[in-house]
VMD Tcl script that draws the C-alpha trace (Angstrom):
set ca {
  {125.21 82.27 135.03}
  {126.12 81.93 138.97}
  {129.11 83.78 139.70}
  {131.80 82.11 142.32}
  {131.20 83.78 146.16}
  {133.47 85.34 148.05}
  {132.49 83.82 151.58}
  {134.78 81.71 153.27}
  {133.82 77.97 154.13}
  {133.16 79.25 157.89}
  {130.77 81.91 157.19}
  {128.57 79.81 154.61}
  {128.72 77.39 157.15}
  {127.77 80.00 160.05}
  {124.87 81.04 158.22}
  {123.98 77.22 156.57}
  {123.74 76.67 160.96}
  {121.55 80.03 161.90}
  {119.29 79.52 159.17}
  {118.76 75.51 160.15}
  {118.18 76.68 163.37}
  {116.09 79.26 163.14}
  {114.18 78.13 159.96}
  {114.35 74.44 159.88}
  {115.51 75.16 156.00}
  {118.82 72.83 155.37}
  {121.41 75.13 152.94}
  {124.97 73.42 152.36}
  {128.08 75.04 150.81}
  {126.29 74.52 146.96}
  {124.08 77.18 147.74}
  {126.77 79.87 148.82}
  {125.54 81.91 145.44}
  {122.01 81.90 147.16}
  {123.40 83.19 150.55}
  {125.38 85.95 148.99}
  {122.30 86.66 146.18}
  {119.89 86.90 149.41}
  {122.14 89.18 152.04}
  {124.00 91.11 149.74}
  {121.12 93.86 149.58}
  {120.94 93.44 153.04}
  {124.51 94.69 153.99}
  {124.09 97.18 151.40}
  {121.07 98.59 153.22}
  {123.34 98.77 156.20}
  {125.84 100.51 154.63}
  {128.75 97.71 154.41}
  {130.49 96.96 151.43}
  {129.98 92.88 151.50}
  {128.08 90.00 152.78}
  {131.48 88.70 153.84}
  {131.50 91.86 156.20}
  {127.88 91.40 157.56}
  {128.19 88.03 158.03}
  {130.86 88.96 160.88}
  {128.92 92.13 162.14}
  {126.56 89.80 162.91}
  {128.73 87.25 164.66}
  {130.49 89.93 166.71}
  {126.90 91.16 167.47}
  {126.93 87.50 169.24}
  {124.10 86.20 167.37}
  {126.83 83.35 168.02}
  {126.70 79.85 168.46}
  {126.67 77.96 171.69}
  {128.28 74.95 169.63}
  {128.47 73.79 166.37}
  {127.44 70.71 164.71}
  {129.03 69.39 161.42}
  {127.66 66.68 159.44}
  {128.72 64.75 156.70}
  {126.79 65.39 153.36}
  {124.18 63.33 152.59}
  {125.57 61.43 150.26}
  {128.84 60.89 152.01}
  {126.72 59.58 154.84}
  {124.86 57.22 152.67}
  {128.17 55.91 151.02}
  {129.32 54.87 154.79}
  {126.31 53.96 156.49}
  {126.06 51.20 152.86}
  {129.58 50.11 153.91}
  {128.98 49.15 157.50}
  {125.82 47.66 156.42}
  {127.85 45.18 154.15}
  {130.12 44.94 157.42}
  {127.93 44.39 159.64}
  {126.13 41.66 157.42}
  {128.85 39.84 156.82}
  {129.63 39.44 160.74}
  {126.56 38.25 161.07}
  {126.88 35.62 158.41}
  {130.28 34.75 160.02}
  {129.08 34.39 163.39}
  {125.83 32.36 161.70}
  {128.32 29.85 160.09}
  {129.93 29.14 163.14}
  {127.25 28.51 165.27}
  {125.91 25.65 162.08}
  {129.14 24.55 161.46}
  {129.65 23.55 165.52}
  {126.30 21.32 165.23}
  {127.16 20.61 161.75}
  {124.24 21.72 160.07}
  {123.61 24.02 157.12}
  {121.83 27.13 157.93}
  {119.62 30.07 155.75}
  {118.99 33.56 157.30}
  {115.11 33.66 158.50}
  {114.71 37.26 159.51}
  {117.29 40.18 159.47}
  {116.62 43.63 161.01}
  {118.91 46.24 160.07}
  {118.99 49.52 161.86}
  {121.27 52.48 161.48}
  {122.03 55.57 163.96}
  {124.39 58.64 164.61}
  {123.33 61.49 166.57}
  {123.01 64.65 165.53}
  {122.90 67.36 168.12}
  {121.20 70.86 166.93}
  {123.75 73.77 167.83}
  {122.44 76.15 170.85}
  {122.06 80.11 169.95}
  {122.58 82.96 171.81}
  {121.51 86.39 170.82}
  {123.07 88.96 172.27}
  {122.26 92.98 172.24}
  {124.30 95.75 170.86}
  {125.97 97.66 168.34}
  {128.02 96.32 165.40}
  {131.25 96.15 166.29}
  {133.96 97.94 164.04}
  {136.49 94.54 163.36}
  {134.45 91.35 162.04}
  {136.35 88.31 163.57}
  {135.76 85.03 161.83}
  {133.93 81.71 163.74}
  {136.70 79.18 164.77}
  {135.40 75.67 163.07}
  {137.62 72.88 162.85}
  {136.98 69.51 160.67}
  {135.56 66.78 163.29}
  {134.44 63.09 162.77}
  {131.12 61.90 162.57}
  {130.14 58.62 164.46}
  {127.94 56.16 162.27}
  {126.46 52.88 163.34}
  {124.69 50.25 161.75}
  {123.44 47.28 164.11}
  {122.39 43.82 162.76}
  {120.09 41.47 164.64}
  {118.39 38.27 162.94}
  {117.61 35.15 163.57}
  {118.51 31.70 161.90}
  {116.75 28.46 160.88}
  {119.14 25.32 160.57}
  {118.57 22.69 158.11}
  {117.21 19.44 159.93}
}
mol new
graphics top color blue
foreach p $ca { graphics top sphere $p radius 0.5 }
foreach p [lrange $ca 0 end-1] q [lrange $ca 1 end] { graphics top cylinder $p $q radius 0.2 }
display resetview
């Protein structure tokens, strides 16, 4: 039985972001138990009395990020990327029906390419040298918005 973790959202997502970066491993918030499980020996080898408390040793210890990049979970990504794919469809069957309609012909779609983007920049990471620091301060993260686009070329035939 997994028992709940005591990290805050920031520092699962602080260490979700190192270990991306410096593993290429994606972890999201589900696997907080496996973050705490994993570096809860660790801070007990170095004498601290949480991973909550290591996790900011080691952000005061500016093994810090540069910047931080956010994105939606997969499946929230999905769910809107499969909405402005029915958007974007339907514009182009709007703007397909106008052109027949002006020359009065009846039209059927003869090729549709369907292509989908949003960036998503890697965060940049500094480490820096020292001691721990005696106060662990908590990474500022705010919520954000994602851009997603889906872009819809084809091509017609009209009906003779």
């Amino acid at each position: 039985m997994m028992s709940a973790t005591t990290l805050t959202p920031e520092a699962i997502s602080y260490v979700c972001t190192i270990v991306r970066q410096r593993s290429a491993i994606e972890l999201d918030a589900a696997k907080a138990y496996l973050i705490e499980a994993r570096l809860s020996p660790v801070a007990r080898r170095c004498g601290l009395t949480s991973t909550a408390e290591l996790i900011g040793k080691l952000q005061q210890m500016r093994l810090a990020l540069g910047s931080v990049s956010q994105m939606p979970a997969p499946e929230t990504r999905r769910k809107v990327e499969d909405e402005t794919t029915r958007d974007a469809i339907r514009a182009f069957q709007s703007r397909a029906a106008v052109a027949a309609d002006q020359l009065g012909k009846a039209w059927k779609i003869k090729q549709l390419n369907i292509q989908q983007g949003g960036s998503m920049p890697m965060p940049v990471m500094r480490a820096g040298r020292g001691a721990m620091m005696a106060e662990a301060a908590p990474a500022p993260l705010e919520a954000g918005e994602s851009q997603v686009t889906t872009t819809i070329s084809g091509q017609i035939e009209l009906a003779d």
